[in-house]
N, C-alpha and C positions, 0 to 999 in steps of 0.2 A: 377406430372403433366403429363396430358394424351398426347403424344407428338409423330409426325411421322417425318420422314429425307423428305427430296424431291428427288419426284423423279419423270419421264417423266411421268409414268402413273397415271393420278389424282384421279383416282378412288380409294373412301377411302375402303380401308379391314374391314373383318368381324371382326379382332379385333379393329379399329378402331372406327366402331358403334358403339362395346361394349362399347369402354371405353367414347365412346359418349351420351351412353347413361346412364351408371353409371353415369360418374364424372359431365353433363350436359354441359361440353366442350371439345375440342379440341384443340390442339397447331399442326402448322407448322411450325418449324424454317427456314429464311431464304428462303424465297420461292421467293421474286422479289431482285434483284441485284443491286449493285450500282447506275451503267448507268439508270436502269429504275425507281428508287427511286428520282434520281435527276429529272428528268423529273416529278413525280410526287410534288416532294415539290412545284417544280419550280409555276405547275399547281394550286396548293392549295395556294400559296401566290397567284398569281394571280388572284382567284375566292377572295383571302377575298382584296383584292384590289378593284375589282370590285364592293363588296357589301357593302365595304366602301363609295365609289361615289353615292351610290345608299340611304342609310338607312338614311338620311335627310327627304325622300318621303315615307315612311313607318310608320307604327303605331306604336308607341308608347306604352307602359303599364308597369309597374309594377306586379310582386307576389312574395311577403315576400320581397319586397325593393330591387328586382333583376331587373334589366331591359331588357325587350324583345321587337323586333322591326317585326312586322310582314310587308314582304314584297310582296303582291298579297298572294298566297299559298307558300313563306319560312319565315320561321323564324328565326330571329339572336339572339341570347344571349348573353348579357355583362359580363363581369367579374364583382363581388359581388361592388366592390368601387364605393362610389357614382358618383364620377366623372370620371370613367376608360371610355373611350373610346376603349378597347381593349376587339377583338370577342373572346370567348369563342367556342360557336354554331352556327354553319350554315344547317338548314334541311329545304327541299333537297338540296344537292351539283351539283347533279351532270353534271345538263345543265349550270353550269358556266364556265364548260371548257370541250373540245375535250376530253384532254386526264381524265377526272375523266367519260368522256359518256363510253369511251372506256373499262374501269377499272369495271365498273359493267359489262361488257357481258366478261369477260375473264375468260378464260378457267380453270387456276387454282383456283380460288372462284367459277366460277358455276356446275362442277362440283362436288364437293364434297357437296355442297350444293344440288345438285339434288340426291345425293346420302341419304342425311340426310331427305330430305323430301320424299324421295321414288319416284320423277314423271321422267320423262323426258325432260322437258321443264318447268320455271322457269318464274314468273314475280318479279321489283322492287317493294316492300312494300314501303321502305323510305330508305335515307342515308342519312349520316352527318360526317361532320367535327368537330373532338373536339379537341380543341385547347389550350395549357398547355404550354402560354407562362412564359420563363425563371423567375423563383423568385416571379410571379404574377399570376399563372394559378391557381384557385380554386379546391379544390376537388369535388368528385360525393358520395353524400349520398346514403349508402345504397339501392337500389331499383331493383325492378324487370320490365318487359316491359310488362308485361302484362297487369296489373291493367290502362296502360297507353292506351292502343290500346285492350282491349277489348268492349269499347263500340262503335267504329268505321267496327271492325271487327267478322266473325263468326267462325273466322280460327286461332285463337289466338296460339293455339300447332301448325299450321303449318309454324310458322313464327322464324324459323333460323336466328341469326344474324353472321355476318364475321367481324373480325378487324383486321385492315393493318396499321402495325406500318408502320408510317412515321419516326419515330427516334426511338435508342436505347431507351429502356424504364426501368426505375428500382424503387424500393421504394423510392431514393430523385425525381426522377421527376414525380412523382406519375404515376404509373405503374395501370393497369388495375386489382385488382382482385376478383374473383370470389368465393363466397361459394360452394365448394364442396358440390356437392349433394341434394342441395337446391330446383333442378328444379322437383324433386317428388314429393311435395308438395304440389306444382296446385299455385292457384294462392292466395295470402297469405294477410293478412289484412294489412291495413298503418298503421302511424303510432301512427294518434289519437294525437298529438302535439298539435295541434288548430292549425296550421300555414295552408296558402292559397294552400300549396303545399304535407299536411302533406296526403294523399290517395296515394299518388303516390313513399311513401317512405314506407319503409318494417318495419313494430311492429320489434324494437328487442329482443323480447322474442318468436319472430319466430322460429328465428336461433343461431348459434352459431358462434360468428368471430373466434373461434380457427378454425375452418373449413374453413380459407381464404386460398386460392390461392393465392402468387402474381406471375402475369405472369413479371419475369424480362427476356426478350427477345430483339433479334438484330432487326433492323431495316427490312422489308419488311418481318416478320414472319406474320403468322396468326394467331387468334384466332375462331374458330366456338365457336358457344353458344349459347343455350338455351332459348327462351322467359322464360319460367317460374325460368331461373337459377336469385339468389340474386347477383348482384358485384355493384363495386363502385369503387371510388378511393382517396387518401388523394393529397393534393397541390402540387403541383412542391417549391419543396424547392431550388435545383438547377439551376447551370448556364446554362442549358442544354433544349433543349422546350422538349416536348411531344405532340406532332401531330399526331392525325390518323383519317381514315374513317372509320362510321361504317356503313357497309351493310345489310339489310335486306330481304329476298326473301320469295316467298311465291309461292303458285301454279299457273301455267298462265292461264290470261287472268281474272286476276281479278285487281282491280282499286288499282292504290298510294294511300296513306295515304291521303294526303293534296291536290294534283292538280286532282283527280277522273280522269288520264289517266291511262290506261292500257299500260305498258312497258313491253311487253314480250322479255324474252331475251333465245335464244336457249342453250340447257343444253349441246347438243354433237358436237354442230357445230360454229365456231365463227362467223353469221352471220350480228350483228350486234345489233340493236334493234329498234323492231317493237312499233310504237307509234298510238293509236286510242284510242281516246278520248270519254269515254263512260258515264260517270257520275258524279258529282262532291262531294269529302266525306265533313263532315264537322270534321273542327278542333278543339278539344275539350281539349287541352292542348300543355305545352309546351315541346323546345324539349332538350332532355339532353342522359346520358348516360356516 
């Protein structure tokens, strides 16, 4: 596992790229602390609180007997049961709470992110919450992000994703992993199943699962990763949730996935983030991860 310590200066090293760009991710252990982990769980129960109140007033649909509830420009995702009420996916997260606004312009994520993309300055693609409650949370099938967001997008390689464990994560609570190596590939066919959703999952006779990664890591570690890398994840079989954010960035001054605002967020300064509203994309699937 490609893996760095923390340390005050967030700029990733020249072996770091390397092995960024070999292995098609990155690990930072332990990069946000107790005190500020509580504050985010605190945060992220409270966003799916709110979108609980809220998803009575939203659309409705089915694909493959999954249920998704589009809310204006987010979308919620259920867990597989026909009758579960319990959120899976929330995209985007991040105007549901102060501190999840705060959490995409922070220093430790956008740095090294402006560093993987080469710029200076960074805009929000999209983020989400993915939600792996105890004994109930579903798995993520095989898939890459691109096939997902190349017909919205012209910038498909410039689009880095970050992952912030909310909890210890390991193979029972279905831990994030990654194929090694996968993202050289480009972007790779589905899977041809018949099913409503099967383009958007990876042929496997693509790749190879001995070449899985599992990231089992502590709570507020990262992950960077690849649009074109393959991961996935199996269920939470455990008493334990798995909770995390995933972040997306891309070059500024170009439009969100779903609300067509432009979020720039400065790469060397934590100033905040700048919101202008410039065009609106359309949505052309659901969101997972």
């Amino acid at each position: 596992m490609s893996e760095v310590g923390v340390r005050r200066d967030y700029r990733l090293t020249g072996d770091d790229l390397a092995a960024y760009r070999r292995d098609g991710f990155l690990v930072q252990t332990s990069v946000f602390n107790e005190p500020e982990l509580q504050q985010l769980r605190h945060a992220v129960e409270s966003a799916v609180s709110l979108v609980k109140e809220q998803v009575n007033a939203g659309k409705t649909y089915l694909l493959d007997g999954k249920r998704f509830v589009d809310l204006d420009t987010m979308t919620v995702q259920f867990e597989h049961s026909p009758d579960s009420g319990t959120i899976r996916v929330i995209e985007p997260v991040q105007h549901l709470h102060p501190a999840l606004e705060k959490l995409v312009a922070e220093q430790r994520i956008l740095v090294p992110i402006c560093d993987i993309i080469g710029c200076a300055n960074v805009s929000v693609w999209t983020n989400k919450l993915n939600l792996k409650r105890p004994m109930e949370g579903s798995g993520f099938r095989w898939h890459q992000d691109a096939p997902y967001w190349i017909h919205d997008c012209d910038h498909v390689h410039l689009l880095p994703s970050v992952y912030l464990a909310f909890d210890d994560a390991d193979e029972h609570n279905g831990c994030l992993q990654i194929i090694r190596g996968s993202h050289k590939a480009g972007c790779l066919p589905g899977s041809g199943d018949g099913s409503q959703l099967a383009g958007f999952f990876t042929d496997d006779s693509c790749f190879d699962e001995a070449d899985a990664v599992l990231f089992e890591i502590p709570a507020g570690s990262l992950i960077f990763f690849d649009p074109y890398a393959i991961h996935g994840s199996q269920a939470n079989h455990s008493n334990q949730p798995r909770r995390a954010i995933i972040m997306t960035y891309q070059p500024a001054n170009f439009a969100m996935l779903k609300t067509g605002e432009v979020r720039n967020v400065p790469g060397q300064k934590q100033d905040g983030i700048s919101v202008q509203t410039t065009r609106q994309t359309q949505f052309t699937g659901p969101a997972w991860s």
